[in-house]
C-alpha positions as CSV (number, residue, x, y, z in Angstrom):
1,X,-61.1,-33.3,13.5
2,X,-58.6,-35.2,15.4
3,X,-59.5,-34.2,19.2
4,X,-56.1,-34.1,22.0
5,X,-57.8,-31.7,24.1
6,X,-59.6,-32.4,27.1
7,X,-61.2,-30.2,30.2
8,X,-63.3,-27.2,29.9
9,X,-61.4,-24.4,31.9
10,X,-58.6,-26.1,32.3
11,X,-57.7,-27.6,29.1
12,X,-54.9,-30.0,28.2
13,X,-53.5,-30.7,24.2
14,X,-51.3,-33.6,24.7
15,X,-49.1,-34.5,21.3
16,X,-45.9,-36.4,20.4
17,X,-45.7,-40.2,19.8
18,X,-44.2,-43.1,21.4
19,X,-41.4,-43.1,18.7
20,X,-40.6,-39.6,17.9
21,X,-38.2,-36.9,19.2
22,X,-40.5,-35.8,22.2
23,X,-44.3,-35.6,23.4
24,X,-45.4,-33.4,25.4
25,X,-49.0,-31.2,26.7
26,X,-50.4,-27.6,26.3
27,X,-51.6,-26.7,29.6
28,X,-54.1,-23.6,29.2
29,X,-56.7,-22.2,32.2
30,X,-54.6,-22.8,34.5
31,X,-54.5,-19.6,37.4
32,X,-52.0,-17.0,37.2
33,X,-49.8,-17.1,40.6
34,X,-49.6,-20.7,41.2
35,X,-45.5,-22.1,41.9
36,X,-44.5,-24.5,39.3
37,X,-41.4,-25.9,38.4
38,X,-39.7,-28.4,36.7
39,X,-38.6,-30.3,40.0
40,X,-41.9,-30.9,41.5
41,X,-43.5,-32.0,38.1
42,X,-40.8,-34.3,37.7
43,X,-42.1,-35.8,41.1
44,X,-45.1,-37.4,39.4
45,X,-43.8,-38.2,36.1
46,X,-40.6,-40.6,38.4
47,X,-44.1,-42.4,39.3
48,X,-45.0,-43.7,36.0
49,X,-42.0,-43.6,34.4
50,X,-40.9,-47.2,32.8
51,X,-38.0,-49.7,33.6
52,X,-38.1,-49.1,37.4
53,X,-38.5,-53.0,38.4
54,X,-38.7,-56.2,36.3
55,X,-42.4,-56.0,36.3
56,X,-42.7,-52.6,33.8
57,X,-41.2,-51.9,30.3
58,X,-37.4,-52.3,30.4
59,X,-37.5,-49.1,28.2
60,X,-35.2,-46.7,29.8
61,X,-36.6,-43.4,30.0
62,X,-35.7,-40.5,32.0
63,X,-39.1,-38.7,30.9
64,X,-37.5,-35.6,32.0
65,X,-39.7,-32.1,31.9
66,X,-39.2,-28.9,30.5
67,X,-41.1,-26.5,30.7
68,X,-40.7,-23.8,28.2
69,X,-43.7,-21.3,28.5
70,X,-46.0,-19.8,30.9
71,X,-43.8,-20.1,34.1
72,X,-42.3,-16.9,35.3
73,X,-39.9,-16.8,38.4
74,X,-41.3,-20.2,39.4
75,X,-44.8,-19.5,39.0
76,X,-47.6,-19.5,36.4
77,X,-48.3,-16.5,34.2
78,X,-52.1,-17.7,33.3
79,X,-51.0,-17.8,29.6
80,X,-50.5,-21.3,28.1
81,X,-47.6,-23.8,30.0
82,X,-45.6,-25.8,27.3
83,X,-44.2,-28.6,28.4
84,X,-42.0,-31.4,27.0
85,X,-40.4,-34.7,27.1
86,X,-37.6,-35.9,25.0
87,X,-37.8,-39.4,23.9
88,X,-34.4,-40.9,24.3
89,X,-34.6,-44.9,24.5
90,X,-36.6,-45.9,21.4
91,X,-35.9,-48.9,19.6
92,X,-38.2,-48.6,16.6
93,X,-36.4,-51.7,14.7
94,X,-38.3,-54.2,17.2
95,X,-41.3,-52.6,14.7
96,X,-39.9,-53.3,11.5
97,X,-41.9,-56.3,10.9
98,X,-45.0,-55.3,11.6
99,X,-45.2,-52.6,9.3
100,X,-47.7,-54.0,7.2
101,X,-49.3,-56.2,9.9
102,X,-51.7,-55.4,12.2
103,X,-51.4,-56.7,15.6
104,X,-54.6,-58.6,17.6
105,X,-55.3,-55.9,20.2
106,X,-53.6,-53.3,19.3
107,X,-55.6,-49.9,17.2
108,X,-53.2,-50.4,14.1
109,X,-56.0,-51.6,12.1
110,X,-59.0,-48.7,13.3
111,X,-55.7,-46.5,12.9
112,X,-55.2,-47.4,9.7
113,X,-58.9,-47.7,8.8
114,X,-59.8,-44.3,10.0
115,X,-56.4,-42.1,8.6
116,X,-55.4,-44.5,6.0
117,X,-51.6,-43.8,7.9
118,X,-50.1,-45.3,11.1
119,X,-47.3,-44.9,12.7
120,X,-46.3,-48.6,13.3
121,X,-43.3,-47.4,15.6
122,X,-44.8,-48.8,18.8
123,X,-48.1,-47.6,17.8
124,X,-47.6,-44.1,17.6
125,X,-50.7,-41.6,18.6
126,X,-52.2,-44.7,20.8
127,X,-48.6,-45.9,22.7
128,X,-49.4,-45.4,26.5
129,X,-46.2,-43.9,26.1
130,X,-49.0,-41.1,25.3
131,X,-49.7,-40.8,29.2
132,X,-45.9,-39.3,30.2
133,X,-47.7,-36.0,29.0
134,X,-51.1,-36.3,30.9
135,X,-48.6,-36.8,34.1
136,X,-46.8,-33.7,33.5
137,X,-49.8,-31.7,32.9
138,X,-51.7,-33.0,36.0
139,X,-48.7,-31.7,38.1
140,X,-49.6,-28.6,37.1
141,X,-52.6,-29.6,38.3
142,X,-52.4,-30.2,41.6
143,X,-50.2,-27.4,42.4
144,X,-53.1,-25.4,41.3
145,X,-55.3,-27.6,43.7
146,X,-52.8,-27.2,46.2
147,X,-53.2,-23.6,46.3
148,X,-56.9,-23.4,45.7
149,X,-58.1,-26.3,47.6
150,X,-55.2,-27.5,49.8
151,X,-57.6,-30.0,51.5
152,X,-57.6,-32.4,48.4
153,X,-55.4,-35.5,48.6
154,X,-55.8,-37.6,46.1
155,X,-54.7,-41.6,45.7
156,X,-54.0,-44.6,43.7
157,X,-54.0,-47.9,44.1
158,X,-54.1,-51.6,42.3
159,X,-56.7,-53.6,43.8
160,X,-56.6,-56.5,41.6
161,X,-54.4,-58.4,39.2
162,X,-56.0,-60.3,36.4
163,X,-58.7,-62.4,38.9
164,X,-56.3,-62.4,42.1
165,X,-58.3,-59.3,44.4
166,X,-56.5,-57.3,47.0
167,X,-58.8,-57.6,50.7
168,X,-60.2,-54.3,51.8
169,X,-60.5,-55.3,55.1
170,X,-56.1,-55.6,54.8
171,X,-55.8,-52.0,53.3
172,X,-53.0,-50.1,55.0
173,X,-52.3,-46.9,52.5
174,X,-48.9,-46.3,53.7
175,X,-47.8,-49.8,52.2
176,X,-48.7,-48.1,48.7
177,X,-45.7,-46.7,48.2
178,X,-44.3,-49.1,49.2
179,X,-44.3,-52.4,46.5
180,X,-44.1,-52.1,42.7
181,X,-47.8,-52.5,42.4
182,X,-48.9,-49.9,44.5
183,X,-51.0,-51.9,46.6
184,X,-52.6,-51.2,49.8
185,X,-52.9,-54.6,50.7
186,X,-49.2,-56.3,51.5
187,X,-50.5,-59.8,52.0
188,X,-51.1,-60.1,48.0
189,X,-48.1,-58.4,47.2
190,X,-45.6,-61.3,46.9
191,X,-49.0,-63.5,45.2
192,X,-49.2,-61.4,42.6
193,X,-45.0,-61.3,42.5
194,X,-44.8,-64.9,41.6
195,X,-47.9,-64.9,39.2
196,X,-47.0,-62.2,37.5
197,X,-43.3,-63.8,37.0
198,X,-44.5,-66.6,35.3
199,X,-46.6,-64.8,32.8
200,X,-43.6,-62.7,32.2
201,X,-41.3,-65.1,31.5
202,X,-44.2,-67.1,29.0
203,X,-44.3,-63.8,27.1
204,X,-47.8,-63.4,28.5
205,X,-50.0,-60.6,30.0
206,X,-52.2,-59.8,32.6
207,X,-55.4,-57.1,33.5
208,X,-55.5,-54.7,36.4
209,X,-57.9,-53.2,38.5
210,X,-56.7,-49.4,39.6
211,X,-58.8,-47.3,42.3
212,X,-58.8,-44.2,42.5
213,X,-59.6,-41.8,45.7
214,X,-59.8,-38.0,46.1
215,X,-60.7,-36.9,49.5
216,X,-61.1,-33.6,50.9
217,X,-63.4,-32.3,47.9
218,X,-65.4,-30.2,48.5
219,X,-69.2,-30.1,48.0
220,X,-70.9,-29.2,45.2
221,X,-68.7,-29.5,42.2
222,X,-70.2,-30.6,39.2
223,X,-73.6,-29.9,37.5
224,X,-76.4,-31.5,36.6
225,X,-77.4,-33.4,33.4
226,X,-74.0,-32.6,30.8
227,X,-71.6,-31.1,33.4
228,X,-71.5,-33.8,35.6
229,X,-68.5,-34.4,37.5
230,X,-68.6,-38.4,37.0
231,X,-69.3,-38.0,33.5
232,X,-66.5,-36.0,33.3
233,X,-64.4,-38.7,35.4
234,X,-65.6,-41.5,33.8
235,X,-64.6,-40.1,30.3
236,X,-61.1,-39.1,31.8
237,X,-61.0,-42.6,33.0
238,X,-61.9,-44.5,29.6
239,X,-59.9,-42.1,27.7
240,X,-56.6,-43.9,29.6
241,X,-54.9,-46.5,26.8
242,X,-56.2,-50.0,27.4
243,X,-58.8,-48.5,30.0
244,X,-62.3,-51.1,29.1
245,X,-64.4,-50.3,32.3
246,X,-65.2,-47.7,34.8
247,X,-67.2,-47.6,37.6
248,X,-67.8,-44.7,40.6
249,X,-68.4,-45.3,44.1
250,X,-70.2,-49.1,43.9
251,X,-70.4,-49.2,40.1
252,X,-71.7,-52.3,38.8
253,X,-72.3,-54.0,42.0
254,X,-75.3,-51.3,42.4
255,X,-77.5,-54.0,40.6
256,X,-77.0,-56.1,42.8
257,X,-78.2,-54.2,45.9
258,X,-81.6,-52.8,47.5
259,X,-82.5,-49.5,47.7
260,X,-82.5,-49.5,50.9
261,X,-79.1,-50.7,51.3
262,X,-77.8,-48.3,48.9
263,X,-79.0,-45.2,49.8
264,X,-76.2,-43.6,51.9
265,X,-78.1,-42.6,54.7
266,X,-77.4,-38.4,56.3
267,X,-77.1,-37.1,59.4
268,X,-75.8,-33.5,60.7
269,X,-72.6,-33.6,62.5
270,X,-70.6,-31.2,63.6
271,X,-68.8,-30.2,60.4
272,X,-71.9,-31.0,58.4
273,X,-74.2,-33.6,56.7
274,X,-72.4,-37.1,57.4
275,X,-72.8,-39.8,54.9
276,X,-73.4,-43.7,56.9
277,X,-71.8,-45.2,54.0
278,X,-70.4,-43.9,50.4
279,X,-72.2,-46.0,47.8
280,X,-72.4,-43.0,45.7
281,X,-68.8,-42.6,45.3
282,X,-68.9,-39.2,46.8
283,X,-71.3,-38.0,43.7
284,X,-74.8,-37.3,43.8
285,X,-76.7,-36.0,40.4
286,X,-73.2,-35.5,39.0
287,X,-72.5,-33.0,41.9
288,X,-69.9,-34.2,45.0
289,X,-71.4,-34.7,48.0
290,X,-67.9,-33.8,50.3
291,X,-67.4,-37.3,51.1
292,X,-64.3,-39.1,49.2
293,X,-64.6,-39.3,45.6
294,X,-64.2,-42.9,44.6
295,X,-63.2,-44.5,40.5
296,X,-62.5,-48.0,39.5
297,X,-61.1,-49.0,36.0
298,X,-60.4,-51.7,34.6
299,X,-57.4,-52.3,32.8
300,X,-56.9,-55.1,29.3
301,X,-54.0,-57.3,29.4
302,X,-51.2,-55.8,27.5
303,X,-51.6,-56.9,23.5
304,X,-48.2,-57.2,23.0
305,X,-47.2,-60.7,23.5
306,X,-44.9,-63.5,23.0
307,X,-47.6,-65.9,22.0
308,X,-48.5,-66.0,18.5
309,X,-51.8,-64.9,17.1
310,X,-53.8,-64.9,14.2
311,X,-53.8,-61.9,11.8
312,X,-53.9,-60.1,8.7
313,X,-51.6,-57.9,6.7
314,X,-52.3,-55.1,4.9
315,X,-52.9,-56.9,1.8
316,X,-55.6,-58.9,3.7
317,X,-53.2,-61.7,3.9
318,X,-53.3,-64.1,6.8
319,X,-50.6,-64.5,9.2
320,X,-49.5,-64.9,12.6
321,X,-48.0,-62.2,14.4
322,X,-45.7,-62.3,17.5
323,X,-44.9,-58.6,19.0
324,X,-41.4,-58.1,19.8
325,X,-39.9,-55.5,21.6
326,X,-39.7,-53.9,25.2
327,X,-43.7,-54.5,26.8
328,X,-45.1,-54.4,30.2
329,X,-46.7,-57.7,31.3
330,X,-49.2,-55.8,33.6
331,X,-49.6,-52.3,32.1
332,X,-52.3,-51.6,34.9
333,X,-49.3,-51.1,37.3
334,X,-47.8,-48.1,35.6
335,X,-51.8,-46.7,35.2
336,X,-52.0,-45.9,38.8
337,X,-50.3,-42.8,38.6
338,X,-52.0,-41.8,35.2
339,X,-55.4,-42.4,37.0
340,X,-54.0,-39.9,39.8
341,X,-53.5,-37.6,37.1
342,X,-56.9,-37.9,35.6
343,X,-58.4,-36.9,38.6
344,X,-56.4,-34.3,39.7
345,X,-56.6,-32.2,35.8
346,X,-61.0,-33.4,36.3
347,X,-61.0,-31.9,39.5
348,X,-59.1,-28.9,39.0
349,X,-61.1,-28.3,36.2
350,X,-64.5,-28.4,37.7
351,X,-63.1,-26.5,40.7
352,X,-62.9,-23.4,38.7
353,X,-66.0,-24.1,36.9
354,X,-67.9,-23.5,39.8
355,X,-65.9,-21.1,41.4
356,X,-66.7,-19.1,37.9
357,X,-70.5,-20.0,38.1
358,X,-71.3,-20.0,41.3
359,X,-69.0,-18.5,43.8
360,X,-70.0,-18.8,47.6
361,X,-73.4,-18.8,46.5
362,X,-73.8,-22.2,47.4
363,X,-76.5,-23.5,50.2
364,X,-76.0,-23.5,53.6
365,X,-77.1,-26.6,56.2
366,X,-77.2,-26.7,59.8
């Protein structure tokens, strides 16, 4: 079993490959009713697309949508959405020599170890290229959210490059949209500019940091033990290409505190229980508390580089490989909008699970 499926009630099968005549995602669960078109899914997917500034892929793709099932008259029929993207820029020659060479960082050799086939054509199956899909569907996503939960907003952001760290005491969200990295913080933008030029022209790489806020979720999605709604994120999260961390809320840096300065302490306001502080990440026991909803990943340094490195072929012969080709230097900045996505399809999907389980049974405070 090969498994492209993710969500419980709202379930996505992404397939297609980075070199082939399309990709594309199977949208099912999604609520009959709900206004989709092509237009405002090609919103998101102009977001990630590549070759947009000199710091991405100079791939050119229009990564144009079609959708062609379960959309009536502009909305959605409840029967499975199709939805597809032509490939139109490949360039599978800059792969030729690395047919029978497996490239340091890259999943050609577990590919090859696990189907005893790859698709060497800019990896294939594991290509972020992969990701155009997840975008699509998550726009199906959050006009689903929009009409079921229109209080949901839902943001992305880089908040580090490599080990240069945006100050969150200089976030200003509407400068997000506004520099190729979407950062918050606009005194780091022209740092990380100059830093990231001079890997680029080396032929080197760099990590990322994304974050990754929902707010206006409601309380008490997500269930205890398996169904947890971080669980469920941080899987979503890792399942990103070249995702190697995630944390919620403080993460890691929990270790390091007490317990009394980690407990986010409640009071009853007016609206509700407030929250002093959100080192929960806006989850308690897998279940959201109401308060923002808060993921960190990390992102690896794009494997495809100029620098050579040590390998082997296929025969087991040593050799040093050097990956041509059209690559981005920081891959983390074209993951914000797939982290966006992540969390919107999550969301969505746990939104009907306990619409379906529980209902407005829920408890009352105050």
């Amino acid at each position: 079993m090969s498994v492209n499926t993710f969500g419980h009630l709202f379930r996505v099968t992404t397939w297609g490959e980075s070199h082939g005549p399309a990709l594309g995602a199977t949208v099912d669960g999604c609520p009959p009713g709900v206004p989709v078109s092509e237009e405002a899914l090609q919103v998101w997917l102009d977001k990630r697309k590549p070759g947009q500034n000199k710091y991405t892929t100079q791939r050119r793709e229009a990564d144009a949508v079609r959708i062609l099932s379960g959309v009536f008259e502009g909305r959605s029929t409840g029967t499975p959405i199709q939805l597809m993207i032509e490939n139109t820029d490949q360039r599978s020659k800059d792969y030729s020599e690395i047919a029978r060479t497996f490239r340091p960082g890259h999943a050609d050799i577990t590919y090859h170890q696990k189907y005893g086939i790859r698709d060497y054509r800019g990896g294939g199956r594991s290509s972020a290229r992969e990701t155009a899909a997840r975008v699509a569907a998550a726009g199906v996503a959050r006009a689903a959210l929009n009409a079921l939960a229109p209080g949901i907003a839902i943001t992305g952001y880089m908040v580090q490059m490599g080990p240069k760290k945006a100050d969150p005491d200089r976030y200003d969200m509407d400068q997000v949209d506004q520099n190729p990295f979407w950062c918050p913080d606009p005194t780091v933008v022209e740092l990380w500019a100059d830093y990231l030029d001079s890997l680029r022209k080396s032929g080197n790489s760099v990590g990322a940091v994304i974050e990754v806020v929902a707010t206006g979720v409601p309380a008490g999605l997500g269930a205890p033990v398996y169904g947890k709604l971080d669980s469920d994120l941080a899987a979503a999260m890792m399942s990103i290409n070249a995702v190697k961390g995630v944390e919620i809320g403080e993460g890691m840096a929990a270790a390091a505190l007490t317990g009394t300065e980690n407990a986010d302490e409640i009071t009853l306001g007016p609206d509700g229980p407030d929250y002093s502080s959100n080192h929960a990440g806006g989850v308690l026991g897998g279940i959201s508390t109401g308060q923002p909803v808060v993921v960190r990943f990390a992102v690896k340094p794009t494997s495809s580089i100029l620098t050579p490195r040590r390998s082997i072929t296929l025969d087991g012969a040593a050799t040093e490989v050097v990956t041509k080709g059209r690559h981005d230097p920081c891959v983390g900045i074209r993951a914000v909008p797939v982290g966006e996505a992540m969390m919107a399809c999550v969301l969505l999907d746990h939104l009907l699970l306990h619409r379906g389980q529980v209902g407005d049974a829920g408890g009352r405070i105050g």
